[in-house]
C-alpha positions in Angstrom: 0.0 0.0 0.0 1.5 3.7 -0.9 0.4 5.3 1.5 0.2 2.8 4.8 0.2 4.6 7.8 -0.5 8.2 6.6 -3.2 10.7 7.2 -5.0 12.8 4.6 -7.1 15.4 4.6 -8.9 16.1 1.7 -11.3 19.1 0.7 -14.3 19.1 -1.4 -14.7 15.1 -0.3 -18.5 15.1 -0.8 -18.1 14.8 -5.0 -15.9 14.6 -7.9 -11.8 14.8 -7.8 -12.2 15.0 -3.7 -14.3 11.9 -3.6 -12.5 9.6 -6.1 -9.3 10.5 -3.7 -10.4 10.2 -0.7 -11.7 6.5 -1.8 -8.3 5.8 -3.3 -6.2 7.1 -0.5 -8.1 5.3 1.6 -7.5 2.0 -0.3 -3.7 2.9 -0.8 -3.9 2.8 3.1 -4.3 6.5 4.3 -6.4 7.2 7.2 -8.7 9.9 5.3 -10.2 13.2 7.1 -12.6 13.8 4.8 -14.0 17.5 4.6 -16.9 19.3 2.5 -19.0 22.3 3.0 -21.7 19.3 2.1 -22.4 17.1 4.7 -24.5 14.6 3.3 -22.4 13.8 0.7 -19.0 13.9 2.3 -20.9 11.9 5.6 -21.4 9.2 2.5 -17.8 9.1 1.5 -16.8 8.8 4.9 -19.2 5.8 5.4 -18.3 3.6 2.1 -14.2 4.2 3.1 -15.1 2.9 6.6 -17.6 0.2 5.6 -14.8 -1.1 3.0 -12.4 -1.3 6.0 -10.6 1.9 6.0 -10.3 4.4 8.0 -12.0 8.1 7.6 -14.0 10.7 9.3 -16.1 13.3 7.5 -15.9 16.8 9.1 -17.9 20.0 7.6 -15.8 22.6 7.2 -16.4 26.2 5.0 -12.6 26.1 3.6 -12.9 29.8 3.1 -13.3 30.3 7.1 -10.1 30.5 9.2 -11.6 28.8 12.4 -13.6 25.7 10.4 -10.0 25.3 8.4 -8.2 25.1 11.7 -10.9 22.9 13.2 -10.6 20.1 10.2 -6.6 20.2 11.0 -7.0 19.7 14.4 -9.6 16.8 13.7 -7.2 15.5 11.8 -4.7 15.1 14.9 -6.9 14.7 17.4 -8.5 11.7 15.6 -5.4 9.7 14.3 -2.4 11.8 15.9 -0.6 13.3 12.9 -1.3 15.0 9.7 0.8 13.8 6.5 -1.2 15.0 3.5 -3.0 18.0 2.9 -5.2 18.2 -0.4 -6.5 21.0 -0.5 -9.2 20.2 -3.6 -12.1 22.3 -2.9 -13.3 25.0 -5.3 -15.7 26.5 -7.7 -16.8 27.8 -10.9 -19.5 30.0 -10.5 -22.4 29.9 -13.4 -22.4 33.5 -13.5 -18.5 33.8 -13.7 -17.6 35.5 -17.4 -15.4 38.4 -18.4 -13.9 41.6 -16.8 -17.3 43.9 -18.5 -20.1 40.9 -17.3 -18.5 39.2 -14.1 -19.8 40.9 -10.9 -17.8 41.6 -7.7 -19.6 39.1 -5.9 -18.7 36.7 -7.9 -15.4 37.4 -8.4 -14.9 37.7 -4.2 -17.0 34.5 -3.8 -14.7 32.5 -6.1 -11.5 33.7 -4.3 -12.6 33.5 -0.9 -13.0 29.5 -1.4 -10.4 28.7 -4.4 -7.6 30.8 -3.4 -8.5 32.0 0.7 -9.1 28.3 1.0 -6.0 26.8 0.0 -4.0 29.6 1.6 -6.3 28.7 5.1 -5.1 25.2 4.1 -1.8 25.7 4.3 -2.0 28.5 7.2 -3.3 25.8 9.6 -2.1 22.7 7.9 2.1 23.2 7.7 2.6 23.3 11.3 0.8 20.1 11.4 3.0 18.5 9.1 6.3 20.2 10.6 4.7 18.3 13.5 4.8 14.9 11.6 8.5 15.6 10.6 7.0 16.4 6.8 4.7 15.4 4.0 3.1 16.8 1.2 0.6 19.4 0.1 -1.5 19.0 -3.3 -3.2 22.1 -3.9 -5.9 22.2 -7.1 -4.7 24.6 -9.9 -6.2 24.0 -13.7 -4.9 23.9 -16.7 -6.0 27.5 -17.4 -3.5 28.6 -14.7 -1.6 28.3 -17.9 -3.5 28.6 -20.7 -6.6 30.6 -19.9 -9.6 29.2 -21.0 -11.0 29.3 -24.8 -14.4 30.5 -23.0 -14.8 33.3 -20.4 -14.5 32.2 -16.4 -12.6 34.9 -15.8 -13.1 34.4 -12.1 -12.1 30.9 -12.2 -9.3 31.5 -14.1 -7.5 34.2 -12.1 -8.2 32.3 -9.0 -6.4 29.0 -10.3 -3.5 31.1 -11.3 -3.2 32.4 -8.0 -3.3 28.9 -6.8 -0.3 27.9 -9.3 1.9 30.9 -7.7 1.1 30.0 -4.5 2.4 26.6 -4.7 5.0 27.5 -6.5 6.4 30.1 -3.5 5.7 27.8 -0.7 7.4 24.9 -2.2 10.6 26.9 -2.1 10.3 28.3 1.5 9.3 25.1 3.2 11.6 22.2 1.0 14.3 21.9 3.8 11.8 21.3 6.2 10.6 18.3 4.3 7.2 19.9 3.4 6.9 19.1 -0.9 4.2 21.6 -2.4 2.6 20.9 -5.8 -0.2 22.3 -8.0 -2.1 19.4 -9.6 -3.8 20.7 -12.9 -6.4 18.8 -14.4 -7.3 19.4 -17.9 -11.1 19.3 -18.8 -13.0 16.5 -17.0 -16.4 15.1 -17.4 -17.4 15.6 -14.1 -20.5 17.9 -12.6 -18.6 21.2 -12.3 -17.8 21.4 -16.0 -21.3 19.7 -17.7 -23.3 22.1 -15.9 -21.7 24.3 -18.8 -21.1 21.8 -21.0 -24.8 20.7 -21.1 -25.6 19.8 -25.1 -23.3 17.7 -27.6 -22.3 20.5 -29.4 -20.6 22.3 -26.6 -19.4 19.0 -25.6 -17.6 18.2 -29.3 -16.8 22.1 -29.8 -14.3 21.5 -26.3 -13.3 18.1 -27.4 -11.9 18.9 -30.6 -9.0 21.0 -28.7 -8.2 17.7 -26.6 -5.7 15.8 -28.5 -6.4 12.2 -26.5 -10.1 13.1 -28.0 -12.3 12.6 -24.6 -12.8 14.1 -21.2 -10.6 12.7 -18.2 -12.5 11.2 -15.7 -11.6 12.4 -12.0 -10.5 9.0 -10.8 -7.5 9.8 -13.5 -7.0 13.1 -11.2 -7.1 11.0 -8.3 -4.5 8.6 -9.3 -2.2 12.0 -10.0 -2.6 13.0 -6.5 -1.9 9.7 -5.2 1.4 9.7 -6.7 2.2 13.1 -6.0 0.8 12.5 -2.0 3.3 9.0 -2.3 6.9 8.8 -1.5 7.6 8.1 -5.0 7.6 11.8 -5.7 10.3 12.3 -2.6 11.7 14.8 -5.3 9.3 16.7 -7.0 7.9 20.0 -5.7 7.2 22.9 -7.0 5.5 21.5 -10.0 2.5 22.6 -11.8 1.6 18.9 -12.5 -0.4 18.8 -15.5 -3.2 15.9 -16.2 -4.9 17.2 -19.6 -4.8 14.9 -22.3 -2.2 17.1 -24.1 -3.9 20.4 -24.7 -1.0 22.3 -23.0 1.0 20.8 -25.2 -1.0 21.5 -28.0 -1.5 24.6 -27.4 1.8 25.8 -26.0 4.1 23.9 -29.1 5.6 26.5 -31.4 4.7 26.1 -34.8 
């Protein structure tokens, strides 16, 4: 098992990238804190990692709150002693999320307080933890429009995932001698609730797929997998990475011609 004797604590749980790894980690032999701002759901992920024989704990948590973020870390400790891995996955794309002229203020403030306060919250509360546990790693979720931008408007999203990507990148380099590996994980476009909400007829389906060069949508199990190995001690050296799981586009789109 890769991760036998660890403990991870995972945002956004309840659905999607957060669920698939927190039922992965938990297989891989992690003792899992799960944490969403949904209860039900993440109560459910919690139940099938426990009812398979693992180990986990659901806690609700607003990510975008300093006292709920420093109430899931101490959960985490409380519950299982130590803290190892910190995902810090939770995030949104708001519907009404478009360009500079359109998006609102509200919007643009809602989607930083959870994608970019929240990580930052994560890590406020969650490195002493891990300096406690002599080390580990932190996976925070960037995008592939950290890089790119995106072919559509989220203008929004997109900042706030670029902010993410610098983030990592600065706190890899102040906390690598204490053992502490930061990396951005970017998933390209996946077939999972947050983008089909947009994505909600074939055309707009095909009209996004014919930019993919593997030709099909990754599935957030394929995430989950990336975060696994990046959470693992077979990425002792790699930090500091904007870790990209896309299905080429980058390189499709970022190839000289």
């Amino acid at each position: 098992m890769r991760l036998q004797n660890k403990v991870a604590l995972i945002t956004g749980a309840g659905g999607g990238i957060g669920k698939e790894t927190a039922l992965l980690f938990a297989a891989e032999g992690a003792s899992v804190v799960c944490v969403d701002y949904n209860a039900g759901p993440n109560e459910e992920v919690a139940a099938a990692i426990n009812a398979a024989g693992g180990k986990a704990i659901a806690v609700k948590a607003d990510v975008s709150k300093a006292a709920d973020c420093e109430a899931m870390v101490k959960a985490a400790e409380d519950t299982y002693g130590k803290l190892n891995i910190i995902f810090n996955n939770a995030g949104i794309s708001h519907a009404d999320d478009d360009d500079a002229i359109t998006t609102s203020e509200e919007v643009w403030d809602l989607t930083f307080q959870i994608n970019v306060k929240g990580v930052f919250l994560g890590c406020k509360y969650g490195i002493p933890a891990l300096r406690r546990a002599g080390g580990g790693s932190i996976i925070n979720t960037a995008s592939f429009v950290a890089i790119l931008g995106a072919a559509t408007p989220q203008l929004a999203y997109t900042a706030s995932k670029g902010a993410v990507l610098s983030m990592s990148r600065e706190l890899s380099a102040i906390h690598a001698r204490e053992g502490i590996r930061v990396n951005a994980l970017c998933p390209g476009p996946l077939y999972t609730e947050l983008l089909m909400k947009y994505l909600n007829t074939e055309e707009k389906r095909q009209r996004r797929l014919v930019h993919i060069p593997m030709g099909r949508f990754g599935q957030a199990k394929e995430i989950a997998y990336a975060a696994l190995y990046l959470a693992s001690e077979e990425s002792s050296f790699v930090t500091g990475s904007e870790f990209l799981v896309d299905g080429g586009i980058t390189a499709a789109y970022t190839t000289p011609l």
